[in-house]
C-alpha positions as CSV (number, residue, x, y, z in Angstrom):
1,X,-46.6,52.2,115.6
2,X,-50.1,50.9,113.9
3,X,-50.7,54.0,112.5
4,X,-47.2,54.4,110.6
5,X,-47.5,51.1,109.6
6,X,-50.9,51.5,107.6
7,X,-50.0,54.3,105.6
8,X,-46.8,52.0,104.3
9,X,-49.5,48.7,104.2
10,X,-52.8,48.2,103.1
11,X,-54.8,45.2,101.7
12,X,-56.4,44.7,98.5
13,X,-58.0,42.3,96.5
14,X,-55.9,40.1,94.7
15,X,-55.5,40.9,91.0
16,X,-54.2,38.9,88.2
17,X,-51.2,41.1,87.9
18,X,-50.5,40.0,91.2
19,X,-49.7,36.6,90.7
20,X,-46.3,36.8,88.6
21,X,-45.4,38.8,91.7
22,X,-46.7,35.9,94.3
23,X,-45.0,32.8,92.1
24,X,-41.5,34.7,91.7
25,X,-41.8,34.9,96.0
26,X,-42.8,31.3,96.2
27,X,-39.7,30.4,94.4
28,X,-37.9,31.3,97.4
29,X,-36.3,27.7,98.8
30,X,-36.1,29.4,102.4
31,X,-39.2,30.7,102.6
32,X,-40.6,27.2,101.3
33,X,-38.6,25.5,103.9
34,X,-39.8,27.9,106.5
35,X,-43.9,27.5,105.3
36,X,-43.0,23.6,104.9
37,X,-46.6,22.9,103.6
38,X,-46.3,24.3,99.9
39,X,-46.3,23.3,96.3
40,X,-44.9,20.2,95.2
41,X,-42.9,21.9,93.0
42,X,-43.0,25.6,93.0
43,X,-41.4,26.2,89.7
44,X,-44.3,24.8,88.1
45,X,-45.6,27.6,86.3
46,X,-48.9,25.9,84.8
47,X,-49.8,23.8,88.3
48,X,-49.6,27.4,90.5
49,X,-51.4,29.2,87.2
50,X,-54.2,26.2,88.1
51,X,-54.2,26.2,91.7
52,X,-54.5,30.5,91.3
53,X,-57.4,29.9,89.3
54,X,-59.2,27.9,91.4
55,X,-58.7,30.7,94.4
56,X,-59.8,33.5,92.3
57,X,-62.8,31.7,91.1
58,X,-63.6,30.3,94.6
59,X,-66.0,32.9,96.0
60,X,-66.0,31.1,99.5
61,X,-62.0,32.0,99.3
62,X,-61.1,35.5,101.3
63,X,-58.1,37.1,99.5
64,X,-56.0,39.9,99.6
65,X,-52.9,41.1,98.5
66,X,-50.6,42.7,100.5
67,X,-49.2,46.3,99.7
68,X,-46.1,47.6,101.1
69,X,-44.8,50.8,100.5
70,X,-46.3,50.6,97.5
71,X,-45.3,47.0,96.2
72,X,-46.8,43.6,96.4
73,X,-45.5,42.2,99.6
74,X,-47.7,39.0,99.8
75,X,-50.6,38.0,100.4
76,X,-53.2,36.8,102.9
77,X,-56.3,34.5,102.8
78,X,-59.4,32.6,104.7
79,X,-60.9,29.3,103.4
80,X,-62.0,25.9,104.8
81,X,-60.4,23.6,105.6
82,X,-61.2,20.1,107.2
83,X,-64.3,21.5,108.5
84,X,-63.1,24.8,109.6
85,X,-62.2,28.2,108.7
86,X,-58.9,28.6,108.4
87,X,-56.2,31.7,108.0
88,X,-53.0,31.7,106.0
89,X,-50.6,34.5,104.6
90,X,-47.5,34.3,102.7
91,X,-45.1,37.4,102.2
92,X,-42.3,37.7,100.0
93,X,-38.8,37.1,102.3
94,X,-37.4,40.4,101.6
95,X,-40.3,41.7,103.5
96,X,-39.7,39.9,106.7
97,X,-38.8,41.3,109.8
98,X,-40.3,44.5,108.9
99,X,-44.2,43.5,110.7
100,X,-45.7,43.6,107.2
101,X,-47.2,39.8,108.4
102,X,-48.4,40.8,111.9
103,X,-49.7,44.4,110.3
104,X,-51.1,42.4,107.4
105,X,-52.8,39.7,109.1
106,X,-53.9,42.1,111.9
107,X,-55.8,44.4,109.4
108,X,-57.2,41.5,107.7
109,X,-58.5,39.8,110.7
110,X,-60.2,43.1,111.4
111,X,-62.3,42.6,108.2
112,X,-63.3,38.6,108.8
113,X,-66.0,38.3,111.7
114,X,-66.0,34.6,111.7
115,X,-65.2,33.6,114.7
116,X,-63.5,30.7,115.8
117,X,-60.7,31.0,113.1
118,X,-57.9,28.5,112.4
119,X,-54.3,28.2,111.4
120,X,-51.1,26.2,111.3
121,X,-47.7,26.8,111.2
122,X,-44.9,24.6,111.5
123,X,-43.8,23.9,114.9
124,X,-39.7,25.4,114.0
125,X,-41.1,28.4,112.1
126,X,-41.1,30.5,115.3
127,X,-41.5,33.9,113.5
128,X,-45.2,32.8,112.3
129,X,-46.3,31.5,115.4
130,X,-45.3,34.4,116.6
131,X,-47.6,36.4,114.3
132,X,-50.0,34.5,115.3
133,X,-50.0,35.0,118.8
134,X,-49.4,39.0,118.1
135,X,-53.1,38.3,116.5
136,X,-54.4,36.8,119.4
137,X,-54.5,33.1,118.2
138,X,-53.7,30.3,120.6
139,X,-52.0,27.1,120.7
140,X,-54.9,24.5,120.6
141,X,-53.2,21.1,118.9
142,X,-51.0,19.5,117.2
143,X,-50.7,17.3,113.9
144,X,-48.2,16.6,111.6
145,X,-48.4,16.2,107.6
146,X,-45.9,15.7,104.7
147,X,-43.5,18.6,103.8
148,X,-42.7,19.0,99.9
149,X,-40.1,21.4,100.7
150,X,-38.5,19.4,103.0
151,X,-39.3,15.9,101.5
152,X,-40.3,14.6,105.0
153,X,-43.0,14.3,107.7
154,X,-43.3,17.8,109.6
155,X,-44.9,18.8,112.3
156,X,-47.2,21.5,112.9
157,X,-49.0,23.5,115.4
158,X,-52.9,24.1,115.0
159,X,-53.9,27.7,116.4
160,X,-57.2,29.2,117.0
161,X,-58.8,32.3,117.4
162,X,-61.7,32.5,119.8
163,X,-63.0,36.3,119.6
């Protein structure tokens, strides 16, 4: 179903009008709870304004926005990270359990040639671990860091793509 799936989604560059779009989705306490590693608080208007700022100006950064049937669904990125490139997406929960991640992520990965990649997911968030593994990413470790959404230590899967 690829092909029915691109005409609904496409990536884009991310664009400022974009971003009232991203911190209204980030609001979201479950989808906080479910991406664990966020925002120490996401209602903080000025603090995501800041850390928004710094992506768009970060040319090293990768990021796209998400399209869906025409609307902002998310959006997807690549950046380093303790010495390594590193993957990460976030799409708006009413979006979920449509494929608009794996399609999303898929598509993007398409465009990045750096090769090995890295990401991280919570170990309980089986829906993006299973993503990831759609995308061909692998289990390769484990660490664990503080939560702000859940105002405790979580752990996390570390995944990597090889090819």
């Amino acid at each position: 179903m690829r092909c029915n799936m691109e005409i609904m989604m496409m990536l884009r560059d991310v664009i400022e009008d974009d971003l009232s779009i991203f911190f209204e989705q980030q609001l979201d306490t479950t989808a906080n709870f479910m991406a664990a590693f966020t925002a120490k608080d996401p209602s903080d208007k000025v603090a995501f304004k800041a850390h928004w700022e710094k992506i768009l100006n970060n040319e090293t950064i990768i990021k796209k926005t998400v399209i869906y049937s025409g609307n902002v669904a998310g959006h997807v990125s690549s950046f380093e990270q303790f010495g390594e490139r590193e993957v990460s997406y976030w799409i708006g929960r009413e979006y979920w359990g449509k494929g608009v991640a794996t399609e999303a992520l898929s598509q993007f990965l398409d465009c990045i040639t750096i090769r090995p990649l890295y990401a991280r997911a919570a170990k309980d968030n089986i829906a993006s671990i299973r993503v990831l593994e759609k995308c061909g990413f692998e289990i390769k470790g484990e660490d664990k860091g503080y939560s702000n959404s859940r105002a405790e230590e979580v752990e996390e899967f570390i995944l990597k793509l090889s090819q």
